[in-house]
Biotite code that builds the C-alpha atoms (Angstrom):
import biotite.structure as struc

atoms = struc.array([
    struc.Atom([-7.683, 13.531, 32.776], chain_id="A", res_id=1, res_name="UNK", atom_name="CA", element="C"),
    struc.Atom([-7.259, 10.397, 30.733], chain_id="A", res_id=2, res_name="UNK", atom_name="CA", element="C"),
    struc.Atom([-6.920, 6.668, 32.097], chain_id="A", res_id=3, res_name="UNK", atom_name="CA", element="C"),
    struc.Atom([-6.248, 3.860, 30.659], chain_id="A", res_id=4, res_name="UNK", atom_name="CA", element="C"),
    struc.Atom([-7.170, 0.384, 32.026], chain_id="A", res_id=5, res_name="UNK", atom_name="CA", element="C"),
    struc.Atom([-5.489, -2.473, 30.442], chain_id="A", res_id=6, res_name="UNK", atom_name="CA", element="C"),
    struc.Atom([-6.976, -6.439, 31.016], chain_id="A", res_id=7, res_name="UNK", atom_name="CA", element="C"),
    struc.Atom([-6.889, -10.201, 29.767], chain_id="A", res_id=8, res_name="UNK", atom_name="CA", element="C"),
    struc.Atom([-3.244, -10.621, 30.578], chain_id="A", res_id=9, res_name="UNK", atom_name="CA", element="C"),
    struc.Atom([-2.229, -13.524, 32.400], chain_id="A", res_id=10, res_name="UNK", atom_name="CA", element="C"),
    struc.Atom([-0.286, -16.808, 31.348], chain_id="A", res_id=11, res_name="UNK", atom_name="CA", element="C"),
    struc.Atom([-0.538, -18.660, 28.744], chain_id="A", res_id=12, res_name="UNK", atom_name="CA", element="C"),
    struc.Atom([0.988, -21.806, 27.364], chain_id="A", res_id=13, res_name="UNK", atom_name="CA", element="C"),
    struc.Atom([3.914, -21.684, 24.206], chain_id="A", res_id=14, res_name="UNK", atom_name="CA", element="C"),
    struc.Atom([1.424, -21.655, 20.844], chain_id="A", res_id=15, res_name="UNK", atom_name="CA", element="C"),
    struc.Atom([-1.602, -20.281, 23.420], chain_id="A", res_id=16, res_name="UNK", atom_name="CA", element="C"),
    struc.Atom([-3.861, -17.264, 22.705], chain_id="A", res_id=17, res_name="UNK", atom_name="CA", element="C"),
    struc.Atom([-4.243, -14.418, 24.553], chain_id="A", res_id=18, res_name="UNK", atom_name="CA", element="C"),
    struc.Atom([-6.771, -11.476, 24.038], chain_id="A", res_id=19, res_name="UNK", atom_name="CA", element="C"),
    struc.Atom([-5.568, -7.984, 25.585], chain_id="A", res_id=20, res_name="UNK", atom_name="CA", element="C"),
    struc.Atom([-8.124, -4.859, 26.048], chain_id="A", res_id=21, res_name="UNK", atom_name="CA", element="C"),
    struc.Atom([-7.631, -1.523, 27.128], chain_id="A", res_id=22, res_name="UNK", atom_name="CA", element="C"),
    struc.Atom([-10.576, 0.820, 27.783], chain_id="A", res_id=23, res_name="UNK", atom_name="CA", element="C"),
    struc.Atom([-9.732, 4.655, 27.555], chain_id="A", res_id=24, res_name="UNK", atom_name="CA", element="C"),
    struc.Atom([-12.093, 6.672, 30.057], chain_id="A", res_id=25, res_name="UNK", atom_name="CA", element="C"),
    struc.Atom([-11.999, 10.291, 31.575], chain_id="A", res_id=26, res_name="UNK", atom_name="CA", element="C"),
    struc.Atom([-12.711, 13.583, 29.246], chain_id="A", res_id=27, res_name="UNK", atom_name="CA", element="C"),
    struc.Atom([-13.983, 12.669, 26.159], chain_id="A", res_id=28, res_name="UNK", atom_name="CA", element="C"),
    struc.Atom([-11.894, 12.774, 23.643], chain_id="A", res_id=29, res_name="UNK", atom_name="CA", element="C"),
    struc.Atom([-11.283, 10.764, 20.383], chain_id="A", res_id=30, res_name="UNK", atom_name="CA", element="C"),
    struc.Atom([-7.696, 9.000, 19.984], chain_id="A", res_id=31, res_name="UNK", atom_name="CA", element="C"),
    struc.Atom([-5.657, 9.444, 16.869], chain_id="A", res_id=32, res_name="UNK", atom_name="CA", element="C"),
    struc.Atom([-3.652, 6.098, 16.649], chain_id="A", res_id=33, res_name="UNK", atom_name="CA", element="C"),
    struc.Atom([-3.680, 3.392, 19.770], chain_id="A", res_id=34, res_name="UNK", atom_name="CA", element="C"),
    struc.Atom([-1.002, 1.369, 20.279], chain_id="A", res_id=35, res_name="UNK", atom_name="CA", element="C"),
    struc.Atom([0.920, -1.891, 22.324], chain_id="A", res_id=36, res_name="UNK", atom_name="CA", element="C"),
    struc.Atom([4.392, -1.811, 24.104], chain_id="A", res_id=37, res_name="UNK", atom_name="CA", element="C"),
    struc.Atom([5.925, -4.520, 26.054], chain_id="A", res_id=38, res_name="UNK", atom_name="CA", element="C"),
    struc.Atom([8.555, -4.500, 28.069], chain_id="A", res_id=39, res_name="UNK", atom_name="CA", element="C"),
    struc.Atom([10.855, -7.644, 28.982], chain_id="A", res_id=40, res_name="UNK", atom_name="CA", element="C"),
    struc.Atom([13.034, -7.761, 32.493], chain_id="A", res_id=41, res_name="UNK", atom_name="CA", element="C"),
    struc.Atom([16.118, -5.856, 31.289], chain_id="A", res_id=42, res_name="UNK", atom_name="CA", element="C"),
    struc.Atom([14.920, -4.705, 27.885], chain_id="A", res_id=43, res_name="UNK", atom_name="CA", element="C"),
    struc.Atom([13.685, -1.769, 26.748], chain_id="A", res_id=44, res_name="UNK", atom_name="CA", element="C"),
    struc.Atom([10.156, -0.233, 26.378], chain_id="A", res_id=45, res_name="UNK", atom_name="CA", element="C"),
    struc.Atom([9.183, -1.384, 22.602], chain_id="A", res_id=46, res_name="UNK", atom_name="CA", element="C"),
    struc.Atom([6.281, -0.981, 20.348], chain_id="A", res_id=47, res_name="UNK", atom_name="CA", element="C"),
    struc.Atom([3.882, -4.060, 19.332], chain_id="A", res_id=48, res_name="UNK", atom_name="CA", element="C"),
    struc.Atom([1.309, -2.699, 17.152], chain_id="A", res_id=49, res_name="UNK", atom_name="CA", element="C"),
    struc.Atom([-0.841, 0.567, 16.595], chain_id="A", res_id=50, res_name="UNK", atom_name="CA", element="C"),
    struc.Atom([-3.930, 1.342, 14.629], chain_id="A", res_id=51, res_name="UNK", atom_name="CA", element="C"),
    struc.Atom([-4.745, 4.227, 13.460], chain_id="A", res_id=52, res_name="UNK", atom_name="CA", element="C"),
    struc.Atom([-8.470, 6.021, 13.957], chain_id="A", res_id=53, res_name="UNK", atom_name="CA", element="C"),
    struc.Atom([-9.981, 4.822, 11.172], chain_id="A", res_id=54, res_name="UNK", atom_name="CA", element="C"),
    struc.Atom([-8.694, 1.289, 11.415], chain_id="A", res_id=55, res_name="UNK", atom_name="CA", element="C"),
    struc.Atom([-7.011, 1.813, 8.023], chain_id="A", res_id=56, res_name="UNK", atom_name="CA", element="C"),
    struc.Atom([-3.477, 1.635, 8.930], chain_id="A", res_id=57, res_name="UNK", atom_name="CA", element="C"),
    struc.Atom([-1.857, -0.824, 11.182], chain_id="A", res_id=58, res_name="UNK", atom_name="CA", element="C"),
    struc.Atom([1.823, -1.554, 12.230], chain_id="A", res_id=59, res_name="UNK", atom_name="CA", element="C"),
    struc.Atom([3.344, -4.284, 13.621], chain_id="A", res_id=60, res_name="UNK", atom_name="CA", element="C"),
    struc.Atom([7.165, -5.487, 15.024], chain_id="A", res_id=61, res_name="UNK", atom_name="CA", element="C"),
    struc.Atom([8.153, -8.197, 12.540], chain_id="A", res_id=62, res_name="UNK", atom_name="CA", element="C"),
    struc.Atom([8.348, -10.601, 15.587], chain_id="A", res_id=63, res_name="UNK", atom_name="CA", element="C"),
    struc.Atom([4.615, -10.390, 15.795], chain_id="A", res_id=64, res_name="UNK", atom_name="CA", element="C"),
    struc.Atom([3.521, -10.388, 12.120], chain_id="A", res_id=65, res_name="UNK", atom_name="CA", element="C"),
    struc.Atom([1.199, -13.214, 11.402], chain_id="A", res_id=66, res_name="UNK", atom_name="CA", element="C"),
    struc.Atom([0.351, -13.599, 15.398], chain_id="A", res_id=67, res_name="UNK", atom_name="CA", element="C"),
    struc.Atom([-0.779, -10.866, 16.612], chain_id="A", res_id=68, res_name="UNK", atom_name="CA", element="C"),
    struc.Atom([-3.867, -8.249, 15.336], chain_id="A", res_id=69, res_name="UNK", atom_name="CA", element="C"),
    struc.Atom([-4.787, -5.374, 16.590], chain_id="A", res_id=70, res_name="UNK", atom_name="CA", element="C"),
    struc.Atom([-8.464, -3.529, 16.398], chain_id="A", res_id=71, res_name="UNK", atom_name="CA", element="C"),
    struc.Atom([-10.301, -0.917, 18.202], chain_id="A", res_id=72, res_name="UNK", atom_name="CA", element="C"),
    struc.Atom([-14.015, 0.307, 18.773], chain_id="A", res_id=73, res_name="UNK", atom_name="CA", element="C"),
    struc.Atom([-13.914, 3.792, 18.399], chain_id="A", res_id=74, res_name="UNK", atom_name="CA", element="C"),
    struc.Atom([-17.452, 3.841, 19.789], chain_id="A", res_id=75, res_name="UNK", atom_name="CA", element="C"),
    struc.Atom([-15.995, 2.193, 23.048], chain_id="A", res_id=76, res_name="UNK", atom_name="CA", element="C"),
    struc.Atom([-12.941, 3.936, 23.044], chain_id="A", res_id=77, res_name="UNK", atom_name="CA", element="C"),
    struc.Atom([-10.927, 0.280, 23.481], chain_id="A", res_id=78, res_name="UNK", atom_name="CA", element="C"),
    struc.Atom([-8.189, -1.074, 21.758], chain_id="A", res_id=79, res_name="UNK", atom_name="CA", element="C"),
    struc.Atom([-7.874, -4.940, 21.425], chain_id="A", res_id=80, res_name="UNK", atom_name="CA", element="C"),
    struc.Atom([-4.682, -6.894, 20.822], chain_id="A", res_id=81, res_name="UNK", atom_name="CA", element="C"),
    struc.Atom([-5.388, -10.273, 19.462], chain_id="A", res_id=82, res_name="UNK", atom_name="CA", element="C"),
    struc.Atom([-2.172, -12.708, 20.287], chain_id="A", res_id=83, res_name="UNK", atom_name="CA", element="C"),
    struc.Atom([-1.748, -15.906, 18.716], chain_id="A", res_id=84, res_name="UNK", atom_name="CA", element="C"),
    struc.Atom([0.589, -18.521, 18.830], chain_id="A", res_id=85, res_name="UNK", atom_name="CA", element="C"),
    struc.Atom([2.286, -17.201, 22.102], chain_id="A", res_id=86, res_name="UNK", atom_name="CA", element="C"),
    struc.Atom([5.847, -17.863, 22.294], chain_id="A", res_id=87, res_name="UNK", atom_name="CA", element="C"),
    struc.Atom([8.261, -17.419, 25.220], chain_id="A", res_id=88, res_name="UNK", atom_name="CA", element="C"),
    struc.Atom([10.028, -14.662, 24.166], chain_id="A", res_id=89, res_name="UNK", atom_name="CA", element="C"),
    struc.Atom([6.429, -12.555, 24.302], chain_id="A", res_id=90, res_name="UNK", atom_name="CA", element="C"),
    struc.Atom([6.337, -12.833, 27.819], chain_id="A", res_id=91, res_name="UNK", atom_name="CA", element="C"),
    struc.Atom([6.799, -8.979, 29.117], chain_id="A", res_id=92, res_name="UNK", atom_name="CA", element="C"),
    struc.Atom([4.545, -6.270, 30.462], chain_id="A", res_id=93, res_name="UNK", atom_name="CA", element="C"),
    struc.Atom([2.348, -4.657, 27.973], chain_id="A", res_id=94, res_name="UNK", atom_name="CA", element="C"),
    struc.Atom([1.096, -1.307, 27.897], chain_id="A", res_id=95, res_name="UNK", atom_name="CA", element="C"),
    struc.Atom([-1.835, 0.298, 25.821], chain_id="A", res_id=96, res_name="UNK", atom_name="CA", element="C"),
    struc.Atom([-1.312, 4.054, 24.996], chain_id="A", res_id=97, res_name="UNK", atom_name="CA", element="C"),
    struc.Atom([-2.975, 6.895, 22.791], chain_id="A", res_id=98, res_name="UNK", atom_name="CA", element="C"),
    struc.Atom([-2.144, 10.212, 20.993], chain_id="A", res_id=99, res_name="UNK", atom_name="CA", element="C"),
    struc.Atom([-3.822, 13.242, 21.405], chain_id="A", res_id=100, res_name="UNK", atom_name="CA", element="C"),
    struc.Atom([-1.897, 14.592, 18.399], chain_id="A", res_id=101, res_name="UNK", atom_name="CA", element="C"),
    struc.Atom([-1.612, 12.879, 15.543], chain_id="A", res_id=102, res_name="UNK", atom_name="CA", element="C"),
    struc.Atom([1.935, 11.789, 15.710], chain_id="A", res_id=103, res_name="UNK", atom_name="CA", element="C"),
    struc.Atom([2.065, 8.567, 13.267], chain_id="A", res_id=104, res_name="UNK", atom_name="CA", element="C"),
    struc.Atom([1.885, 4.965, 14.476], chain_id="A", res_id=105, res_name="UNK", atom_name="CA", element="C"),
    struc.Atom([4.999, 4.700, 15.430], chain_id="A", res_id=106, res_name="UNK", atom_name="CA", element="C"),
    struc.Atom([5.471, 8.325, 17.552], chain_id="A", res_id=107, res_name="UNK", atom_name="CA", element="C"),
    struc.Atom([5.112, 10.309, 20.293], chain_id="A", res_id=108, res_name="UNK", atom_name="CA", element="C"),
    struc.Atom([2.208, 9.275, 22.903], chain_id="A", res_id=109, res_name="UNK", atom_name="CA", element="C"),
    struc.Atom([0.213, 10.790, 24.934], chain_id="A", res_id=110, res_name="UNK", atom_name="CA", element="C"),
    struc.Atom([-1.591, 8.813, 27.716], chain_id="A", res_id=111, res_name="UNK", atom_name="CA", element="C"),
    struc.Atom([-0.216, 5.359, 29.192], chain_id="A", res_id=112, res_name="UNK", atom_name="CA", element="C"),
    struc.Atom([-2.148, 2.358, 30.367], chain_id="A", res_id=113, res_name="UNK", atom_name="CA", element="C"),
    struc.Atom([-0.134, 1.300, 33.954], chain_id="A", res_id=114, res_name="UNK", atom_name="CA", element="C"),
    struc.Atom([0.556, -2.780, 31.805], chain_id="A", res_id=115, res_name="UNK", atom_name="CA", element="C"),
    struc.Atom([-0.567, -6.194, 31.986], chain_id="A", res_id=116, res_name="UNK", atom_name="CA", element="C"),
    struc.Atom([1.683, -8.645, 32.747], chain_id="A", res_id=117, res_name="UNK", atom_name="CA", element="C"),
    struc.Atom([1.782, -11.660, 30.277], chain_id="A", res_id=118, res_name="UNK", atom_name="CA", element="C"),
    struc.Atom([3.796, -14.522, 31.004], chain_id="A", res_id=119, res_name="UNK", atom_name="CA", element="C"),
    struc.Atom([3.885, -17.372, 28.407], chain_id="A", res_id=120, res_name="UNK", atom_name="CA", element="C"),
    struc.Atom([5.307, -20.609, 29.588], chain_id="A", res_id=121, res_name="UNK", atom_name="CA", element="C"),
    struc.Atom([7.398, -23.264, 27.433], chain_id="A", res_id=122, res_name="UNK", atom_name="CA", element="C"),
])
């Protein structure tokens, strides 16, 4: 069994920061990529940004390019989302996940973190 434990959501202020982390614990395994989702009331489920194992490869939504960064400590099994420059438009639930398989940055994953809510304020 896997779990996920997302933290450091909260509100923040329009052109705040924000620092998410999300802590992978159960069997051991070791993720391929790790990844962000939010979800808005009434929108859909949408990825943020992933990283892939080695920290090589990173992907982003344009909407966050230039705000956000993502990282991870493989050693620690956490992922890290960096947000800068909060807007109101960021303000959603966000989820942490991982892949098993190695699925690309942008596919199929495995395990789900149960979200943070972040609300940012004008």
């Amino acid at each position: 069994q896997v779990q996920l434990v997302e933290s450091g959501g909260g509100l923040a202020q329009a052109g705040g920061s924000l620092r998410l982390s999300c802590a992978a614990s159960g069997r051991t395994f070791s993720p391929y990529a790790m990844g962000w989702f939010r979800q808005a009331p009434g929108k859909v489920r949408e990825i943020v940004a992933s990283i892939s194992r080695s920290s090589g490869s990173t992907y982003y939504t344009d909407s966050v390019k230039g705000r956000f960064t993502i990282s991870r400590d493989n050693a620690k099994n956490t992922v890290y989302l960096q947000m800068n420059s909060l807007k109101p438009e960021d303000t959603a639930i966000y989820y942490c996940a991982v892949q098993e398989t190695n699925y690309g940055l942008t596919g199929w994953y495995d395990h789900w973190g149960q979200g943070t809510q972040v609300t940012v304020s004008a």
